[in-house]
C-alpha positions as CSV (number, residue, x, y, z in Angstrom):
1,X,-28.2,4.6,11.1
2,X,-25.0,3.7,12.4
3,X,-22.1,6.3,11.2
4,X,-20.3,2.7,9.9
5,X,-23.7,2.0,7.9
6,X,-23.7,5.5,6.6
7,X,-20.5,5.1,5.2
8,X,-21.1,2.1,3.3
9,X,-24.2,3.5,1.8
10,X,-22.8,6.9,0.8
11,X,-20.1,4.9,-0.4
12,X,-22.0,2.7,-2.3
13,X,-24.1,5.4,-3.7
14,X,-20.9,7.2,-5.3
15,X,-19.7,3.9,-6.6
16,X,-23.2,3.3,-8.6
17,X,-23.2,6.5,-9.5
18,X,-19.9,6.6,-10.6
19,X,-20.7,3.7,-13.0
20,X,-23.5,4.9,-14.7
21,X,-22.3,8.7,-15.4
22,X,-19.2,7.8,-17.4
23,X,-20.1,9.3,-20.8
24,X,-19.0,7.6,-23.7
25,X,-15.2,8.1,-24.6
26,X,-14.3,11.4,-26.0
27,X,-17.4,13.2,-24.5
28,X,-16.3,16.2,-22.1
29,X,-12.6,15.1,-22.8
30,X,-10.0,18.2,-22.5
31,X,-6.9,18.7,-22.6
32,X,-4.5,22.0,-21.4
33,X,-1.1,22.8,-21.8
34,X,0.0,23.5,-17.9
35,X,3.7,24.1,-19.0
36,X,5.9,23.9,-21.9
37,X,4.6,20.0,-23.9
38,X,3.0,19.1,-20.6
39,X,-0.5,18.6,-20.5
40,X,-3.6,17.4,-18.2
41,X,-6.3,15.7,-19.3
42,X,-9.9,15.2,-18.1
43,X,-13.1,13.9,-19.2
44,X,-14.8,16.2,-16.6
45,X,-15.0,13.9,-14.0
46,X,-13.1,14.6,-11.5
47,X,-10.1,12.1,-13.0
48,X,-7.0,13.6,-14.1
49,X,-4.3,11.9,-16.5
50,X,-1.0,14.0,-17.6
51,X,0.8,13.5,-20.9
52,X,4.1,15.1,-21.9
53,X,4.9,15.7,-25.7
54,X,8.6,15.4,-26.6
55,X,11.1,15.8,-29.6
56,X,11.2,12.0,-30.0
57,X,7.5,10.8,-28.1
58,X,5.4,10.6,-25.7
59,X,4.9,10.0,-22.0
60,X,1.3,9.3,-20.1
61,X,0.5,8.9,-16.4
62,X,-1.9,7.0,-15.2
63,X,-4.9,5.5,-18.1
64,X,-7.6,5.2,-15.4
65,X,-9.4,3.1,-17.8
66,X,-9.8,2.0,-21.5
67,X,-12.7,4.8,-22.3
68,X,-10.5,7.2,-20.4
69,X,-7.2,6.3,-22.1
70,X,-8.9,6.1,-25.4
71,X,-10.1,9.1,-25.3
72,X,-6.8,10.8,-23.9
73,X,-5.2,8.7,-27.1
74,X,-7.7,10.7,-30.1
75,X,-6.6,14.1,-27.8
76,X,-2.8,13.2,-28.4
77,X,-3.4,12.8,-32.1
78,X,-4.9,15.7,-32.3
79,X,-1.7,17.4,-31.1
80,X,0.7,15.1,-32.4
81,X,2.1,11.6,-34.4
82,X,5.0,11.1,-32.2
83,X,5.1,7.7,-30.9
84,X,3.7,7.5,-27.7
85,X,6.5,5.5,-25.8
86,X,5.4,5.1,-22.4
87,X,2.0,4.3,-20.2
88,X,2.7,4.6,-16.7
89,X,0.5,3.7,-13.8
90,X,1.1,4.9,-10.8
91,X,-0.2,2.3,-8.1
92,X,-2.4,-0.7,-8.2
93,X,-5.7,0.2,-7.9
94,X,-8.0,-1.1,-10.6
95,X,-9.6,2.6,-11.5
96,X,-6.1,3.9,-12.0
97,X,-4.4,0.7,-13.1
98,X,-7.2,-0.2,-16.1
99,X,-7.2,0.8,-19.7
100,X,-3.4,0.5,-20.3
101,X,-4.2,-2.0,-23.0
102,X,-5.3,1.0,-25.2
103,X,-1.7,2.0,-25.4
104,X,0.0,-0.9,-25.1
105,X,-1.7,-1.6,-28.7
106,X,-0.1,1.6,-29.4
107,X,3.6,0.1,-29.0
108,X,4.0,1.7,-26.0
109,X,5.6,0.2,-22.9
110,X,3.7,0.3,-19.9
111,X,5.4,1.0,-16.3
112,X,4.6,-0.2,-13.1
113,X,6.2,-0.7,-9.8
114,X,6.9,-4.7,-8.7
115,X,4.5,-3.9,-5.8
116,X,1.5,-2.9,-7.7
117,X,2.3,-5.8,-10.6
118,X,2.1,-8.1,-8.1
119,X,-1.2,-7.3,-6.8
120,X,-2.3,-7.1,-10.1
121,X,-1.2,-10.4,-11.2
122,X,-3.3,-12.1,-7.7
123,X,-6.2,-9.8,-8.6
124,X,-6.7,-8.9,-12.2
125,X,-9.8,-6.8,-12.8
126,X,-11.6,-4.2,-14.7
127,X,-9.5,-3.9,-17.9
128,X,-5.8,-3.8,-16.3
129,X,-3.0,-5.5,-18.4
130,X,0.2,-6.8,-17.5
131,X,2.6,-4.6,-17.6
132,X,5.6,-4.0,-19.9
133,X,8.1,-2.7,-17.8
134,X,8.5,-3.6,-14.2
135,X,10.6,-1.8,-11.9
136,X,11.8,-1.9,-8.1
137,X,13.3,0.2,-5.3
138,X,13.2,3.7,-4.7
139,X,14.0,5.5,-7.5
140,X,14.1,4.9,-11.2
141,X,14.4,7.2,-14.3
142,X,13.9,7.0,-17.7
143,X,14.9,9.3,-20.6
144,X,12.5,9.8,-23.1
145,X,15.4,12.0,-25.4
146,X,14.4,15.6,-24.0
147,X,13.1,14.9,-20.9
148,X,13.3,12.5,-18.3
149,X,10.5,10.6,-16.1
150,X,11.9,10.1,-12.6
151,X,9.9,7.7,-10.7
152,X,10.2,7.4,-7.0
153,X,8.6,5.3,-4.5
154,X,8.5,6.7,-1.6
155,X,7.2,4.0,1.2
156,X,4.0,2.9,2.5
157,X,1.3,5.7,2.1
158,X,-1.7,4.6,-0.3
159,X,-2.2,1.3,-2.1
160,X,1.1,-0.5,-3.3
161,X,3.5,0.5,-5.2
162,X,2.8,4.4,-5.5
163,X,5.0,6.0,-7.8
164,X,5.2,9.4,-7.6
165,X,6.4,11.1,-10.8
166,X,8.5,15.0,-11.7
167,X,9.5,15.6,-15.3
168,X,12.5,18.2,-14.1
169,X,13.2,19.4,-17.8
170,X,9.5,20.7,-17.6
171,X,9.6,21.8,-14.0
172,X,6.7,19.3,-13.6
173,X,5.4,16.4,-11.6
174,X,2.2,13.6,-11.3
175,X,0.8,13.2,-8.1
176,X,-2.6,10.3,-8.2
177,X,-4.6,10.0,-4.7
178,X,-2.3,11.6,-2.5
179,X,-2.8,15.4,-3.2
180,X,-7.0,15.9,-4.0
181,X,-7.3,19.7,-4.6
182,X,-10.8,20.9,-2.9
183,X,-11.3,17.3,-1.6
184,X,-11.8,16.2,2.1
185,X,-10.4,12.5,2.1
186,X,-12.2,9.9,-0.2
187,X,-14.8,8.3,2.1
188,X,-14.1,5.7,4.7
189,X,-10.3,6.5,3.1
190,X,-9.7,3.0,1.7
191,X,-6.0,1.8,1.6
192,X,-4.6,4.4,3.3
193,X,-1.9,4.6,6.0
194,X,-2.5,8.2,7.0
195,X,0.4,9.0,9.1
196,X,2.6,7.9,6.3
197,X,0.7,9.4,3.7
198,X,1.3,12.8,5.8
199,X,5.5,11.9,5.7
200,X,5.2,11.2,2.1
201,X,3.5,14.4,1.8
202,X,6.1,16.6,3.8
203,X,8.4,14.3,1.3
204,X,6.7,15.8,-1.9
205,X,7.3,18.9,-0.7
206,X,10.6,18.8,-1.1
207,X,11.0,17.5,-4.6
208,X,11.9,20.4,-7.2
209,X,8.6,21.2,-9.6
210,X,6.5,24.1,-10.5
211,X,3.3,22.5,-11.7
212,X,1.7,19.3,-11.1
213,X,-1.5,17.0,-12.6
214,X,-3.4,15.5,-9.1
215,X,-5.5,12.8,-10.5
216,X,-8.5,13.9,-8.5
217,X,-8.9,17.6,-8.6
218,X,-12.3,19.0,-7.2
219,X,-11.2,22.5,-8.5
220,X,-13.8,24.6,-10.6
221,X,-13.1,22.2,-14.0
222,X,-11.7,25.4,-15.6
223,X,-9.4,25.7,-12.7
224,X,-8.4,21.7,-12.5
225,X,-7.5,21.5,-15.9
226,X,-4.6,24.0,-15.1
227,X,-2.9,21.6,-12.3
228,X,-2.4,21.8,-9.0
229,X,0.6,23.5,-7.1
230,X,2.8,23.2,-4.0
231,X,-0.2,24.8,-2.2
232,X,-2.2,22.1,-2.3
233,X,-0.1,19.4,-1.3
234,X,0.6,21.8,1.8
235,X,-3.1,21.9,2.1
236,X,-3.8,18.2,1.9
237,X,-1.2,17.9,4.7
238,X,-3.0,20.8,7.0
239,X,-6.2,19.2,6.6
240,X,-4.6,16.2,8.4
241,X,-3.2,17.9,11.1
242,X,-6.4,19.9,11.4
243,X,-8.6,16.7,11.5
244,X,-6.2,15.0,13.7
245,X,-6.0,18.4,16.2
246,X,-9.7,18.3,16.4
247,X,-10.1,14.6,17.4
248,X,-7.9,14.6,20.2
249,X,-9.2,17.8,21.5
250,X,-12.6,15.6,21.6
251,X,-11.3,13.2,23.3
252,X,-9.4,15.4,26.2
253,X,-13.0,16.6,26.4
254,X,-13.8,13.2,27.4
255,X,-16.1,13.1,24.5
256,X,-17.6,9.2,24.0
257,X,-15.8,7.6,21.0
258,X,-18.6,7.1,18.7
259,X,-19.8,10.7,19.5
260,X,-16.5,11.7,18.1
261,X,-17.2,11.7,14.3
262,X,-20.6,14.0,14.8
263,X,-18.7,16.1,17.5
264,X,-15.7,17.3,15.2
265,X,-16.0,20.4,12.7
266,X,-13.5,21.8,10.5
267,X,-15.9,24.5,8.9
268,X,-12.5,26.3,7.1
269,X,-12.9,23.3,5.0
270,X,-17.3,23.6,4.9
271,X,-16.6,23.9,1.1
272,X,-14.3,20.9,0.3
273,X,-16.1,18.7,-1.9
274,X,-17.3,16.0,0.6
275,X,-17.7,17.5,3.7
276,X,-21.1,16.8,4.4
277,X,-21.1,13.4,3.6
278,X,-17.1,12.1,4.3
279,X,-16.3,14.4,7.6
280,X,-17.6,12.0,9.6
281,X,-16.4,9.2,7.9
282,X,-12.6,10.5,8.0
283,X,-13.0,11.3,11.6
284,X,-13.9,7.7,12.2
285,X,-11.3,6.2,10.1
286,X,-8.5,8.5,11.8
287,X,-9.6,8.2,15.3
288,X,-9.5,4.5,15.0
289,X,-6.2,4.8,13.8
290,X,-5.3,7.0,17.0
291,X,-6.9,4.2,18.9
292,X,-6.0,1.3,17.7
293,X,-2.7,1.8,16.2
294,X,-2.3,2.7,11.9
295,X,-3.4,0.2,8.9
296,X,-2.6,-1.2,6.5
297,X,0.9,-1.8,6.8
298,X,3.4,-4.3,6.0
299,X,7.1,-5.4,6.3
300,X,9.3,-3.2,3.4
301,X,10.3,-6.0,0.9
302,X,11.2,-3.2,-2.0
């Protein structure tokens, strides 16, 4: 089987299984205080949502989808009545875009960059909703009374639109796709641009927080729950440079391109989740990048 063909199926296999191993809403769901009213929350997964409890409400990042938000909705009762005043999504893809209905119905506003609402509006699917609040540009923040949510977009990197978020107040900050604790990239590394998403990354590093949600944290689920740190985004951005670094070594070897993806090891990362079956895959994706020049991109408009 061709390394392409093995992609798709693997790929296909963790779609399918992804969609019939959601348990119903509520089932596994936890929630932990990383810092002082900020809290992650998971149905055990591997998806990771934040929510930050204020004097006058409430602020979530990123519903994932309607089980998922509902779910992270009977966890904020549990802790508290305030009004939840804010839903935001942090790019346009459907699995992290969906489910913000369940708080809209709430009377919260939801938030989303022009980018990403655009996309959304030309291809509406799963249970996404338009959202409330639309915003453009590089930087927008929002004060929820004692704490603020300050949004940036920072360029091209991974789907449209990415907002990343800090919450300085609680030293804190929401990172979805681009920083995947224990994670080797996600497959065939869909709708990335992944010498941008390395800038962006060197650009995370220098925004102020102590703790962070990353929506997809392969961590020990007792570990995940408890955020990830500045480590990790510096590790996402060495396994890059690693990948990359052992690629063109392969081909100064004079290696033959599609023997590339077999040829390339990185066993420091032998216990990332998805090593065995994505290594390949992400040496493919990246080598044809250093071949044939990065994708996607477009023209700034924002």
């Amino acid at each position: 089987m061709s390394v392409m063909s093995r992609a798709m199926a693997v790929l296909g296999a963790t779609l399918l299984a992804l969609a019939i191993s959601v348990p119903a809403a509520g089932e596994n769901a936890r929630a932990h205080e990383i810092n002082d009213g900020v809290y992650s929350f998971t149905l055990g997964l591997g998806n990771h949502s934040m929510f930050v409890v204020g004097e006058d409400g409430v602020a979530v990042f990123d519903t994932f989808d309607s089980g998922h938000s509902q779910a992270m909705l009977a966890a904020i009762r549990d802790l508290t009545d305030k009004p939840i005043r804010y839903a935001f999504h942090s790019h346009n893809h459907w699995d992290h875009a969906s489910g913000g209905q369940v708080f809209k119905d709430t009377g919260a506003q939801t938030v989303m960059h022009a980018l990403a609402t655009e996309w959304l509006a030309a291809h509406p699917g799963r249970d996404t909703a338009t959202p409330d609040m639309v915003w453009s540009g590089e930087r927008r923040d929002i004060d929820v009374g004692d704490f603020t949510v300050e949004m940036r977009y920072l360029g091209l990197n991974h789907g449209l639109g990415m907002t990343v978020f800090t919450i300085p107040e609680r030293k804190a900050a929401f990172f979805a796709d681009l920083v995947n604790p224990n994670r080797v990239m996600f497959a065939v590394v869909p709708d990335f641009n992944i010498g941008e998403w390395e800038r962006t990354l060197t650009e995370i590093l220098d925004l102020e927080f102590d703790i962070a949600v990353c929506t997809h944290n392969e961590l020990p689920t007792d570990e995940a729950v408890k955020g990830c740190t500045r480590a990790h985004v510096e590790e996402e951005r060495q396994f890059i440079r690693d990948l990359r670094n052992a690629i063109l070594e392969e081909f100064q070897k004079g290696t033959g391109f599609l023997d590339v993806p077999k040829a390339v090891k990185l066993p420091q990362y032998a216990h990332w989740v998805g090593y065995d079956d994505w290594l390949e895959m992400n040496t493919l994706r990246l080598m044809t990048d250093l071949w044939m020049g990065p994708f996607p991109w477009y023209p700034e408009t924002e």
